[in-house]
Structure formats: structure tokens, C-alpha cells
N, C-alpha and C positions, 0 to 999 in steps of 0.2 A: 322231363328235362326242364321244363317251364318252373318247377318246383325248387329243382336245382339251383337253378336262375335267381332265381326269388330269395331264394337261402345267403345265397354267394354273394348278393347285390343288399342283403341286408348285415351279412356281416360284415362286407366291406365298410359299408354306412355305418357301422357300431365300430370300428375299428377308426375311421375317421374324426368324427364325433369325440369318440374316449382320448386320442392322440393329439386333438386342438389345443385345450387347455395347458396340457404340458409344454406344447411348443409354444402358447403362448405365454406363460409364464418363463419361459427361456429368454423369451424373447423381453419382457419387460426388466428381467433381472440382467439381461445385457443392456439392455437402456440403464439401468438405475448404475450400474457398475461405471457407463461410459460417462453420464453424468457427475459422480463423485469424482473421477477424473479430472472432468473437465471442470468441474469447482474447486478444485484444490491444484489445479494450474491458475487459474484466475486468483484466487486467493496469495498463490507464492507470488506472481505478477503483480499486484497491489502493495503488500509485504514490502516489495524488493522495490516497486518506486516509493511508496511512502519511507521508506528507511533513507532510501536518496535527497529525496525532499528534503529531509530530518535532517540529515550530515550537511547538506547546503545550508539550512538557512544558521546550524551549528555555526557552522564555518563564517558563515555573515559576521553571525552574532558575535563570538570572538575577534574578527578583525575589528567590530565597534570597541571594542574593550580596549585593546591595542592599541588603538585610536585613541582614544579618552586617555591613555596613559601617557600616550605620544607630548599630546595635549597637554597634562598636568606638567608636566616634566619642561614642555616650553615655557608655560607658564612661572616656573622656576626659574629657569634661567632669565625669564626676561626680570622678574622680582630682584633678583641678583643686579642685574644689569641697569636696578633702577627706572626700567619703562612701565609703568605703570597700566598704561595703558594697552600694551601688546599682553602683559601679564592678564588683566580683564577681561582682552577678548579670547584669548586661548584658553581660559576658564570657562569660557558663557561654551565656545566649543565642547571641553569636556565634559561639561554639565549635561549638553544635551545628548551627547553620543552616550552617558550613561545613565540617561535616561529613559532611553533605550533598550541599553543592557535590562537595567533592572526593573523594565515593564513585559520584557518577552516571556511569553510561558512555555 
């Protein structure tokens, strides 16, 4: 019986043993799975505010533009109207709001 024992309790032990690696290798390939996951949430999350970012300061950028046009365009009328000096400063204006423009990368 003691023999038996011995047999029983060594195969269980070999069945344990040969049975580890596979579970854990189940186990690290569900870690590496949840991880790809969870980096390609973080990555679409990133993605989608740096895209936001990007449309905002867009949008800045174009209303300076708008600006500077706004600006040239007074600067005309007041040239028209003979002010000479509302014309200068509504230019040193557009100067610099498209200075702007065309220093943004």
C-alpha cells in the first residue's frame, strides 16, 4: 500500500510540475494580451487629445489671420479717409498678428 502511496504521490507531483509552465504561460500571454490593450487605449487617448490640441491652436491660428485681414482692410479705409495715422497703427497691428501666422509650425 505504502508503494502505492509513493507511486500516486509521485505522479501527482509529475502531473503538477509538467501542468505549471503551461498555465503559466497562459498566464503571461494574458498579461501581454491585456497590456496591448491597455497601450492602444492610451495611445487612441493621446491621438484624440493631441488631435484636439492641434484643431485648437488651428483655430487660434486662423482667427490671427482674420485678424491681420480685419486690420489691413482698416488700414485702407482709414488711407482713403486720409488718416494717416489710424492707417500706421492698423498696419503695425497686422504686421504683427501675421507675424504670428507666419512663424507657427
Amino acid at each position: 500500500m505504502k508503494l502505492r502511496s509513493l507511486c500516486a504521490g509521485t505522479a501527482l507531483a509529475l502531473l503538477i510540475v509538467s501542468a505549471g509552465p503551461s498555465w503559466s504561460q497562459d498566464t503571461s500571454q494574458a498579461e501581454a494580451e491585456a497590456q496591448a490593450v491597455n497601450r492602444e487605449q492610451v495611445e487612441e487617448s493621446v491621438t484624440a487629445e493631441t488631435d484636439s490640441q492641434f484643431a485648437d491652436k488651428r483655430t487660434a491660428l486662423i482667427q490671427e489671420a482674420v485678424d491681420a485681414l480685419d486690420e489691413t482692410n482698416a488700414a485702407i479705409a482709414a488711407i482713403e479717409k486720409g488718416d494717416t495715422d489710424a492707417a500706421i497703427a492698423a498696419l503695425a497691428l497686422a504686421t504683427g498678428k501675421l507675424e504670428t501666422v507666419a512663424c507657427w509650425e
